[in-house]
C-alpha positions in Angstrom: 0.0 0.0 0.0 1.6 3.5 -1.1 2.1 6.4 1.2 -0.7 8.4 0.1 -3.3 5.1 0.3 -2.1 4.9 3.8 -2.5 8.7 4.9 -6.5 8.8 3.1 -6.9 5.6 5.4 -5.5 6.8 8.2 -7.8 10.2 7.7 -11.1 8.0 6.9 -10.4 6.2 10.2 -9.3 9.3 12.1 -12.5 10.5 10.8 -14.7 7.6 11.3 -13.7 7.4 15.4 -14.5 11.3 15.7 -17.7 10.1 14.3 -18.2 7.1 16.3 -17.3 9.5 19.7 -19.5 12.3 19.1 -22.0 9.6 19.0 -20.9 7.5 22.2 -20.7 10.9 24.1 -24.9 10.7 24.2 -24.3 9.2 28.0 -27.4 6.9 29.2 -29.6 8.1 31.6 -28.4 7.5 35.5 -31.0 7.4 38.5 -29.3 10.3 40.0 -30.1 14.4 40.6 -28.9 16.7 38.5 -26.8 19.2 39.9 -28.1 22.2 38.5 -32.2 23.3 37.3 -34.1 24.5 33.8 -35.5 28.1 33.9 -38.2 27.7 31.0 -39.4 30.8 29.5 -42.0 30.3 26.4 -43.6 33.2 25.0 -46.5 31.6 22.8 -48.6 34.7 22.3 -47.7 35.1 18.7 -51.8 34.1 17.5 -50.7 34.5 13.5 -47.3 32.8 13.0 -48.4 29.6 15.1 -44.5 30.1 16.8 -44.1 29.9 19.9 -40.2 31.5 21.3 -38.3 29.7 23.9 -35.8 30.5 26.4 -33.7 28.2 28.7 -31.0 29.0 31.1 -29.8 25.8 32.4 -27.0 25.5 34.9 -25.3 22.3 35.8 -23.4 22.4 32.5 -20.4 20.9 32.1 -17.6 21.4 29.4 -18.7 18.8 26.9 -22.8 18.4 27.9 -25.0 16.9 25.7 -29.1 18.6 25.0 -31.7 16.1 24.3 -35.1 17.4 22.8 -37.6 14.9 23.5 -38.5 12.2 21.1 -39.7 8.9 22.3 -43.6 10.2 23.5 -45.5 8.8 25.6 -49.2 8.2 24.6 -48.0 8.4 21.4 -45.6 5.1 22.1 -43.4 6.1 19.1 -40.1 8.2 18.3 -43.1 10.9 17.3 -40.8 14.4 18.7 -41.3 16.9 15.9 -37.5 17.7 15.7 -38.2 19.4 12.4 -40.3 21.7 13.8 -37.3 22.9 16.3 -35.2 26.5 14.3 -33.3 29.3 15.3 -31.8 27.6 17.9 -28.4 29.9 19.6 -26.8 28.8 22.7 -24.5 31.5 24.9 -23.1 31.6 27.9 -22.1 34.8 30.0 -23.4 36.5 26.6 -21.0 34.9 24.7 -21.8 32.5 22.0 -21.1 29.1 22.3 -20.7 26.3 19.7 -23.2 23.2 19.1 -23.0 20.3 17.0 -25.7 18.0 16.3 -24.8 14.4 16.8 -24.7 12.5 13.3 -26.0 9.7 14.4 -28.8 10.7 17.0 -30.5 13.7 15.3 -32.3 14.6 18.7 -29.2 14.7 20.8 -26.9 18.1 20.3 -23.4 18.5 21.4 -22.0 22.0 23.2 -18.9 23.1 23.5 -18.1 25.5 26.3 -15.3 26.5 27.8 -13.6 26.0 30.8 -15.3 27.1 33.8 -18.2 28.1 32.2 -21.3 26.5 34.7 -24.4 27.4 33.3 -26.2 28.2 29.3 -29.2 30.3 27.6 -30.8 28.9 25.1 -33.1 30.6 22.6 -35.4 28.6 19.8 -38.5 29.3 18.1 -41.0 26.1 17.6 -42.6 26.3 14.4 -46.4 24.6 15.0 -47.8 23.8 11.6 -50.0 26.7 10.2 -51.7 23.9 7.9 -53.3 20.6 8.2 -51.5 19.4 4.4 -47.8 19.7 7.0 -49.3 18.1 10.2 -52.3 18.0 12.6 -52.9 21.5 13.7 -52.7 22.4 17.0 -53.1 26.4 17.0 -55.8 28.4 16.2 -57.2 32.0 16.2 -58.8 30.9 19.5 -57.0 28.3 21.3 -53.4 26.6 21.6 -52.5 23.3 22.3 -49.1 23.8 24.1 -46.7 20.3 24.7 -44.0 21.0 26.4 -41.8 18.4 25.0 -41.9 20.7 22.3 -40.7 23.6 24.0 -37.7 22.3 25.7 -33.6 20.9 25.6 -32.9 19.1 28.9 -29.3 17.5 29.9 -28.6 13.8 29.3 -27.4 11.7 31.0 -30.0 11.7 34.1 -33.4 10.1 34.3 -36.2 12.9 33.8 -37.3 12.5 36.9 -34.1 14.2 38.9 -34.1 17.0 36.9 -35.7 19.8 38.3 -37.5 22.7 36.5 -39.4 25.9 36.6 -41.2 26.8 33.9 -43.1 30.2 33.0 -45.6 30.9 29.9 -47.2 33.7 28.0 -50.4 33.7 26.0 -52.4 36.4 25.2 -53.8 38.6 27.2 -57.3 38.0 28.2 -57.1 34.3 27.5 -57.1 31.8 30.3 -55.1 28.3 30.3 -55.8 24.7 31.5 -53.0 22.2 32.9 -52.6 20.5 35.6 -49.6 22.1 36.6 -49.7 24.2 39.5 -49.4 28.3 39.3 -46.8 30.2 41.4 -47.8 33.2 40.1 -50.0 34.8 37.9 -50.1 38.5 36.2 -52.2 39.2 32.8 -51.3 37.0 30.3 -48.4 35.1 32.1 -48.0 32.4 34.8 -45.3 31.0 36.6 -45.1 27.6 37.3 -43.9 25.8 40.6 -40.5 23.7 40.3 -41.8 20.0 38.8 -39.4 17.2 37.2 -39.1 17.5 33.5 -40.5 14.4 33.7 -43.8 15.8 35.3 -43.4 19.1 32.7 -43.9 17.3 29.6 -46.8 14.8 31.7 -48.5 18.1 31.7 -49.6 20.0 28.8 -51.2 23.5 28.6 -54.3 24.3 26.7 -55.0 28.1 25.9 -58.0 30.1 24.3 -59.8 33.0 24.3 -63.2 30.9 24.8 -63.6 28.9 28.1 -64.9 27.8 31.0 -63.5 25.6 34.2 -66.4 22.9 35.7 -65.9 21.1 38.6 -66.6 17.1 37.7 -66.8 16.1 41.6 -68.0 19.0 43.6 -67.1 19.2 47.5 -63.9 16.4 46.9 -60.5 16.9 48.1 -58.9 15.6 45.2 -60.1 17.7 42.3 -61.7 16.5 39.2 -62.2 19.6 36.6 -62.9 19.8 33.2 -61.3 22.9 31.3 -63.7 23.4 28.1 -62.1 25.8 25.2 -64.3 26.3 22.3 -63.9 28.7 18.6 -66.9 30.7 19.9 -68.3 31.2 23.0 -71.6 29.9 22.3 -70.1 26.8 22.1 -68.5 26.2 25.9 -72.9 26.3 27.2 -73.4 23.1 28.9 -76.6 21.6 30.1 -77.2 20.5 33.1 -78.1 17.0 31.9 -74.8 17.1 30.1 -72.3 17.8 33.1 -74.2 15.3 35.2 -73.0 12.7 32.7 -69.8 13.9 33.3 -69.4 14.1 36.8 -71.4 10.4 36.6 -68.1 9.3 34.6 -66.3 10.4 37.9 -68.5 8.6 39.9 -68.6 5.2 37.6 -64.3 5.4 37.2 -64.0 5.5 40.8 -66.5 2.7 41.5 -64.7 0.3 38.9 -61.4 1.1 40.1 -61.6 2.1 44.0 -59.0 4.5 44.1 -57.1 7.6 42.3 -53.5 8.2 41.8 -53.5 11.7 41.1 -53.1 15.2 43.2 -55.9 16.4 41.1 -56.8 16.0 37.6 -57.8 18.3 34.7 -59.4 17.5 31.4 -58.0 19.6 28.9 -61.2 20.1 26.5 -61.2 21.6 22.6 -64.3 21.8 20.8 -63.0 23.1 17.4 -63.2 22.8 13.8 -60.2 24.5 13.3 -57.9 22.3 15.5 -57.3 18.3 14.5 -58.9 15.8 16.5 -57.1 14.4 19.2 -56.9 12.3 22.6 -53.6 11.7 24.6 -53.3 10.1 28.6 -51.4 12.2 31.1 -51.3 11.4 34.4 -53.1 14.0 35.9 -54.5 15.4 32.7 -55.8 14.9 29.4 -55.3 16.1 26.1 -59.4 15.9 24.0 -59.8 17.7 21.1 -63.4 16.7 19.0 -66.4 18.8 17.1 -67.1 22.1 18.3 -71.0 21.5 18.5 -70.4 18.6 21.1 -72.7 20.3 23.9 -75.0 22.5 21.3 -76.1 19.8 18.9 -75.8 16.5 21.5 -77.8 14.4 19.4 -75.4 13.8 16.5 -72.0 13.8 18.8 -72.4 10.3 20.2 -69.4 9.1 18.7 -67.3 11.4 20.6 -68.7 10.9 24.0 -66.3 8.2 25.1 -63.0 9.7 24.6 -62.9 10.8 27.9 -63.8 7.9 29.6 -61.1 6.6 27.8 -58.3 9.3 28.5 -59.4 9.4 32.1 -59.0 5.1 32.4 -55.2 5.5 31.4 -54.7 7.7 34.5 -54.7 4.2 36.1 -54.1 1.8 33.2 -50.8 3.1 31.3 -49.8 6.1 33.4 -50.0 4.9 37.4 -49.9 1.3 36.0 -47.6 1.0 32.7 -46.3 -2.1 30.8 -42.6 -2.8 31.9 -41.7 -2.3 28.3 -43.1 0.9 27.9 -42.0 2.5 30.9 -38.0 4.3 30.1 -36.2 6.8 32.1 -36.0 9.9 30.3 -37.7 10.7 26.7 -34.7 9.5 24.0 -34.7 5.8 25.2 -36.9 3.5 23.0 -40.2 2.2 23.9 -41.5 -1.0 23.2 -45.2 -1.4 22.9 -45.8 -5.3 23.2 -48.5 -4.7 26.0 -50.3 -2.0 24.3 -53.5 -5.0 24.1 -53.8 -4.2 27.8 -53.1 -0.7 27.7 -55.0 0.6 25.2 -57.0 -2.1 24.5 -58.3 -2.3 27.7 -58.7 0.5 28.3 -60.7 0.9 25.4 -63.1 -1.3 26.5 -63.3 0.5 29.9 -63.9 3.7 28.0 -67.0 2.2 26.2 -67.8 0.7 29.4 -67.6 3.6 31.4 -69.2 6.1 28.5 -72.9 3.7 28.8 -72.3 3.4 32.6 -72.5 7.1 33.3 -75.1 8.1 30.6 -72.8 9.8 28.1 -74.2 6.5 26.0 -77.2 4.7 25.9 -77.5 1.4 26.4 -78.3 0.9 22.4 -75.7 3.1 21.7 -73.5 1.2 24.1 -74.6 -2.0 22.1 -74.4 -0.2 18.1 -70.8 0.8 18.7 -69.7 -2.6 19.9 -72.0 -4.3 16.6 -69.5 -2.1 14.3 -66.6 -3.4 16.0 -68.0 -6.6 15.7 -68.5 -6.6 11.9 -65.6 -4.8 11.1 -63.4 -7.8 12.1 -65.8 -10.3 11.0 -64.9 -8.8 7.2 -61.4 -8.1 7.9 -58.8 -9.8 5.6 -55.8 -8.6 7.5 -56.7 -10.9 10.5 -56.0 -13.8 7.9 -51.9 -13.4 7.9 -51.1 -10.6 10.5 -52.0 -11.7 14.3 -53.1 -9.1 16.8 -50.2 -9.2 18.9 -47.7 -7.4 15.7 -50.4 -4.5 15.7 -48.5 -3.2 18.7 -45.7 -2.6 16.9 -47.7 -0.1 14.5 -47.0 3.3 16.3 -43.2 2.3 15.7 -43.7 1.3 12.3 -46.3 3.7 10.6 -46.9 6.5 13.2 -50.3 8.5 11.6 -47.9 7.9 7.9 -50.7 7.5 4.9 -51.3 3.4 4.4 -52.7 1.7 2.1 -54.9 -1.3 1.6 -55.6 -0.5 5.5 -57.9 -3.6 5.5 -55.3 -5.8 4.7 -52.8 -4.1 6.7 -54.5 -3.9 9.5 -53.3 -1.0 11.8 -53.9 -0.7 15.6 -56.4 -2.9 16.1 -54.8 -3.5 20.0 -57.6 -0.8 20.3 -60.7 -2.2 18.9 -60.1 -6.2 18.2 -58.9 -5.8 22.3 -62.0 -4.6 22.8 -63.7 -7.8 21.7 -60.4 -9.8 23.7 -61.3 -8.2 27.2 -65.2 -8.8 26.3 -64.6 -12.3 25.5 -62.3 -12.1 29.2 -65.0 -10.3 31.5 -68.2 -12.8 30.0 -66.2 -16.1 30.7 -65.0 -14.8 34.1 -69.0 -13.7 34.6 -70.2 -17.0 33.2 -67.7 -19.3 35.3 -68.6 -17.2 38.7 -71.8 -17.8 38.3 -72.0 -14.2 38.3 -70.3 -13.4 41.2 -67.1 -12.0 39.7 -66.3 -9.8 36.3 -63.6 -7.9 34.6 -64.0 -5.0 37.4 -62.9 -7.4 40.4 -59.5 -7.5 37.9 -59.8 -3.5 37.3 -60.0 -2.7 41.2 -57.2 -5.6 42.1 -54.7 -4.4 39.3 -55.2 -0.9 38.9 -56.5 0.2 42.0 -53.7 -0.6 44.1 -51.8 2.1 46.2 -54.1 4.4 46.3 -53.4 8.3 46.0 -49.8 7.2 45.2 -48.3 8.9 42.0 -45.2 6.5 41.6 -45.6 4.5 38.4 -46.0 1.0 38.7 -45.1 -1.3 36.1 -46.5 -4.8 34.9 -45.4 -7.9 32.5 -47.7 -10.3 30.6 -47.3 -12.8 33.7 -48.4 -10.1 36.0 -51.4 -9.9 33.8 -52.2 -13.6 33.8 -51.3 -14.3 37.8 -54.1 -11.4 38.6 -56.8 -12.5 35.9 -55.9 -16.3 37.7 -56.5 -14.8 41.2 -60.4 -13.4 40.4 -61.3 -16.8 38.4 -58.5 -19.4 38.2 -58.5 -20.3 34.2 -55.5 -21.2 31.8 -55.6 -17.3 30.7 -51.9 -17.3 29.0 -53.1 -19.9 26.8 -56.3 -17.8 26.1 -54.7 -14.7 25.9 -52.0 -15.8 23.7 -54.8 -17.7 21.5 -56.4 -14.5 20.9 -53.1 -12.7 20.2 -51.0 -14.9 17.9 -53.4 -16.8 16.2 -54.4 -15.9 12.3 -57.1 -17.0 9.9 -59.6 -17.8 12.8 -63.2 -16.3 12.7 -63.1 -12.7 14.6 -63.2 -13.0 18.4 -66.9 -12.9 19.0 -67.6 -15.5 22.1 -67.8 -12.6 24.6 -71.2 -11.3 22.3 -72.5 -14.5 22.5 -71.4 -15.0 25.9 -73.0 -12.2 26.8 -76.4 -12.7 25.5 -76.5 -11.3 21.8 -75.8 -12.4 18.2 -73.9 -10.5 15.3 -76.7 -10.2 12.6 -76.7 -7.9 9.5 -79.8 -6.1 7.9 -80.0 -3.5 5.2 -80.1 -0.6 7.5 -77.7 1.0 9.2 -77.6 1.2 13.0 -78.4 4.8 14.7 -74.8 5.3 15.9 -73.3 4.2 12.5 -75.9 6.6 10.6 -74.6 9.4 12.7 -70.9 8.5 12.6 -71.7 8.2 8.5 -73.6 11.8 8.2 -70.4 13.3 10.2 -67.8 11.9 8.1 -70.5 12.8 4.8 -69.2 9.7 3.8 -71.4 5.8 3.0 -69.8 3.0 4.4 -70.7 0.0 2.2 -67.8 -2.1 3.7 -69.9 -5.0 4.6 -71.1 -5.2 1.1 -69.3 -4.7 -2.1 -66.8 -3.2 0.1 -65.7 0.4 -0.1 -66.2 3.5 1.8 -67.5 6.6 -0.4 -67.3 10.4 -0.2 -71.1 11.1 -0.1 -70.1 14.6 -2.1 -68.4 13.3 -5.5 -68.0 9.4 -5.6 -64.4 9.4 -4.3 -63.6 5.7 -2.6 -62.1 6.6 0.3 -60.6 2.9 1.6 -61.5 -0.7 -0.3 -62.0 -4.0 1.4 -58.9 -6.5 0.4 -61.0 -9.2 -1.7 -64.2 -7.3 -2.1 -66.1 -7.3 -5.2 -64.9 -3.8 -5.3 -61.7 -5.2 -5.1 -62.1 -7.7 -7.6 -63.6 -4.6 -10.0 -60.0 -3.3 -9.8 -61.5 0.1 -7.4 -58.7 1.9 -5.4 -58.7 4.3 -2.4 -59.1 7.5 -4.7 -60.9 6.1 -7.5 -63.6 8.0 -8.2 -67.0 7.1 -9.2 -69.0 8.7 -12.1 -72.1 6.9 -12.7 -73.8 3.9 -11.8 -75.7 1.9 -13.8 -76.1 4.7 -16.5 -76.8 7.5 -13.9 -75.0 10.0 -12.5 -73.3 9.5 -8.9 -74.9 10.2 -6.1 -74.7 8.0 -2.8 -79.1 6.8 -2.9 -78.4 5.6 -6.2 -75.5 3.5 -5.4 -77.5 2.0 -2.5 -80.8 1.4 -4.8 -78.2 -0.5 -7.2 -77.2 -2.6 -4.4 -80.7 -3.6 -3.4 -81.2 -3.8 -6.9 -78.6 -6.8 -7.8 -79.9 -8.6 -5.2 -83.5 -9.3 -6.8 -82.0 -9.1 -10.8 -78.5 -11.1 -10.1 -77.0 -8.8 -12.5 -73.6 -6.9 -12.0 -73.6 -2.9 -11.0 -71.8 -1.2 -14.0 -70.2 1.5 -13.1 -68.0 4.5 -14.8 -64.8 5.1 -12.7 -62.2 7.5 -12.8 -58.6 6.7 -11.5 -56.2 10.0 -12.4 -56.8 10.6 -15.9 -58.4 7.3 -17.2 -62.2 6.3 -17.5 -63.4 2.9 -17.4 -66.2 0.8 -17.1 -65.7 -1.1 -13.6 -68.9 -4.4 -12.7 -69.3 -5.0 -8.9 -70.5 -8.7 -9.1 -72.1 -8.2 -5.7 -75.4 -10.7 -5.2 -76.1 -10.0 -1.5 -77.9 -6.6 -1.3 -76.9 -4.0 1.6 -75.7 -5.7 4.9 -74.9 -3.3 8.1 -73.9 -5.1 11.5 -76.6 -4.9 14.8 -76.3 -6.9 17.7 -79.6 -9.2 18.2 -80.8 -10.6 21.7 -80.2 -14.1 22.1 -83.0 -15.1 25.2 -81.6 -18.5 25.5 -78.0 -16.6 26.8 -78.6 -14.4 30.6 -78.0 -10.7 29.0 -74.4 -10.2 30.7 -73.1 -7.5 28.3 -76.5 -5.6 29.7 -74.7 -6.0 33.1 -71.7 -4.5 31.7 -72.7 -1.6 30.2 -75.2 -0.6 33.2 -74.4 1.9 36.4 -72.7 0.6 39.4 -74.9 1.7 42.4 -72.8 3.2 45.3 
């Protein structure tokens, strides 16, 4: 080998371990207290550039420190931390500048140089929230801000989150008032300070602003608090009825009676009723993050669907905040997650939300019973349950976090939610039926989650820890049940726990009331249970497509569009007459398509006429899933 071969080697390698140490130099988190604190300054009261500035003066800083901005999220159980979304960012110290370098291999993690002596940082950023729904969900509007403050903050590696301490202070604009669960120090128009919490405990407590609200106590005359902070476009829309906050101090009521304890200080739902802002529900500990249509309270009638998302948030203050798979649990927020439990903790707690939504009146009982008949049928079509088992769906916030899909029926994609749903059913019926009735799924609620109460310290839990309490309320091979259900393909949808609980999956040619309402919101038709697509009501446009559906099998693709039907011009009551239609003549639906810039003709060889899922009363079975869904008496 020549000189000069051996000097670019040399170089390349040289190179290569100064690569190779910046990326080392990213120390793991230690369970021990940081010597220094955060002084957090955000200044979010810029309404038209959705940016919110940020200052930090951390001390504690050493001469080669490392800054993390957040990125593993919890509730979101993903590497989900806009880092893109992070600019401007200058670091000084003593009002000098100081050098950063981002590390090339962990783009969340940022190297600074100071120098000698130097004890303590600023830190000034601007966090650029999307200003449109085609770059992300939108979290700012005219009239209300979502703040997360894992957006709004660098914190030191190397400790768990927990040990470090800070103090955080936040401006809005004047005249609006703010809901978290973080406790004021101070307050002066248009800015609070914070008390000292864990950074941990920080970003475990968003902040929602608006210029529309009201604060509603859910559990008047308690020590421990229960409020509900409502934020709405208009102020019209923050009027509650009396009817409709008795539900919602009911849910208080009906959580604390299924789990027998609370593991909070206080707690604050955080409440959005907007059009302008995306749709959302996230856990916190002592909070909750619920964004849904502004006409929730004023036009209660057509909302149903929305009505259990806080039963649900409100569950995962117990399952998945106080009590958290082993797997999901991590020490600060750049260590990976691993979501293998998800089943349980979203998935049961998705059946506690439904449970909980009938059980304090924010449901009917029928509604109760529609919503669980569209669970039902959606996995009785589903193809993706014929290769892909329901235990891999918990890896899908890791491997397609809110990314477009396609072919969603045949990917599946989350079902820990709503196939759980059907698990836990299938769990709480057997446990009813081999008690006699004396024992249910609750017994295992108020055993495993309602330990230790008032205590805030996360406890964690493993598949085993699972099965041993499930065997202590009705002894029962449940691993071997449990795993069944979560590693088996190309079995029939999991549907013993309707049976089991006195009703039968049928299908008629009308829709349900809660999937007619859910349809009329969306302005779109779901025909999935029959030829198999799901239609813009507006202008034809197939919005998803059932994997070996005859709309499959008539070559029809999410965004296909549909022109005519049968010789007439699209519209949603022809396409259903057509349906009916084939039924009686046995003769294929012609239709004219358009996918990008080519027309066809398309023939859905579909013989079976309209067919929409509703749960039927079996008499010969005792009406257990009745006893579910009603109010637990004090």
């Amino acid at each position: 080998m020549n000189r000069s071969v051996i000097a670019t080697a040399a170089v390349f390698l040289g190179l290569t371990g100064v690569v190779h140490a910046a990326a080392m130099a990213v120390h793991a988190p230690r369970d021990r207290p940081y010597p220094g604190e955060i002084r957090l300054e955000v200044d979010a009261s810029d309404i038209e550039h959705r940016t919110v500035h940020v200052t930090e003066h951390i001390s504690g800083i050493g001469q080669e420190s490392v800054l993390l901005f957040p990125k593993w999220l919890p509730g979101n159980h993903s590497s989900t931390g806009p880092i893109e979304r992070l600019a401007g960012l200058r670091i000084s110290a003593n009002g000098a500048p100081v050098a950063w370098t981002r590390d090339p291999v962990d783009m969340f993690a940022f190297h600074v140089h100071t120098a000698g002596g130097v004890k303590a940082i600023d830190i000034s950023f601007d966090y650029l929230s999307p200003t449109s729904g085609r770059i992300d969900p939108l979290e700012m509007s005219p009239e209300i801000k979502v703040l997360n403050w894992n957006t709004l903050l660098l914190y030191p590696a190397g400790y768990f989150a927990k040990r470090i301490s800070v103090a955080a202070a936040l401006r809005v604009p004047e005249g609006w008032q703010i809901g978290t669960a973080l406790e004021a120090e101070s307050t002066v128009p248009g800015r609070t300070r914070f008390k000292p919490v864990s950074v941990e405990s920080l970003i475990d407590s968003p902040v929602y602003a608006g210029r529309y609200s009201q604060r509603l106590d859910l559990d008047p005359g308690a020590k421990v608090p229960v409020m509900m902070n409502v934020f709405a476009d208009r102020p019209e829309l923050i009027a509650i009825s009396p009817e409709q906050l008795q539900a919602h101090r009911e849910l208080v009521k009906q959580t604390y009676r299924l789990f027998g304890s609370h593991h909070y200080r206080h707690y604050d739902f955080l409440y959005a009723l907007s059009d302008q802002l995306s749709g959302k529900g996230l856990e916190h500990h002592e909070s909750s993050e619920n964004t849904t249509e502004p006409t929730l309270f004023t036009d209660w009638e057509k909302t149903a669907q929305d009505r259990d998302l806080l039963a649900h948030e409100f569950t995962h203050s117990w399952n998945g905040k106080f009590r958290r798979p082993a797997d999901l649990w991590t020490p600060n927020f750049n260590v990976p997650m691993q979501d293998s439990l998800l089943w349980v903790y979203e998935g049961q707690t998705e059946y506690w939300g439904k449970v909980l939504a009938a059980r304090s009146g924010l449901w009917s009982l029928q509604q109760g019973l529609d919503q669980l008949a569209i669970i039902a049928g959606d996995y009785d079509v589903q193809s993706g349950r014929q290769w892909r088992p329901l235990q891999d769906t918990t890896n899908d916030p890791i491997i397609n976090h809110h990314r477009p899909r396609v072919w969603g029926d045949w990917t599946r994609y989350k079902d820990y939610y709503d196939e759980s749903v059907l698990v836990w059913l299938d769990v709480d019926t057997l446990i009813r039926e081999r008690s006699n009735g004396s024992r249910s799924l609750d017994d295992f609620a108020r055993s495993f989650f309602g330990i230790n109460d008032a205590s805030t310290t996360v406890s964690t839990y493993t598949f085993d820890d699972v099965v041993k309490a499930l065997q202590a309320i009705e002894p029962y091979d449940w691993a071997g049940f449990l795993r069944q259900h979560l590693d088996a393909v190309g079995k029939p949808a999991p549907l013993d726990g309707l049976r089991r609980g006195g009703y039968r999956l049928v299908y008629t040619d009308q829709p349900n009331a809660f999937q007619k309402r859910a349809d009329a919101k969306r302005k779109e038709t779901d025909l999935g249970y029959s030829v198999g697509i799901l239609v813009n009501d507006k202008d034809g446009t197939v919005r998803a497509v059932r994997w070996g559906s005859a709309a499959f099998n008539a070559g029809l693709t999410e965004s296909t569009q549909i022109l005519a039907i049968n010789g007439m011009g699209y519209d949603t009551d022809v396409l259903t007459d057509a349906i009916r239609q084939a039924k009686e003549t046995r003769a294929p639906i012609e239709l004219i398509v358009k996918s990008a810039d080519r027309f066809r003709v398309a023939h859905l060889e579909y013989f079976d006429g309209l067919r929409y899922p509703h749960l039927e009363r079996d008499p010969a079975v005792p009406p257990r899933l009745d006893d579910i869904l009603a109010a637990r008496k004090p």
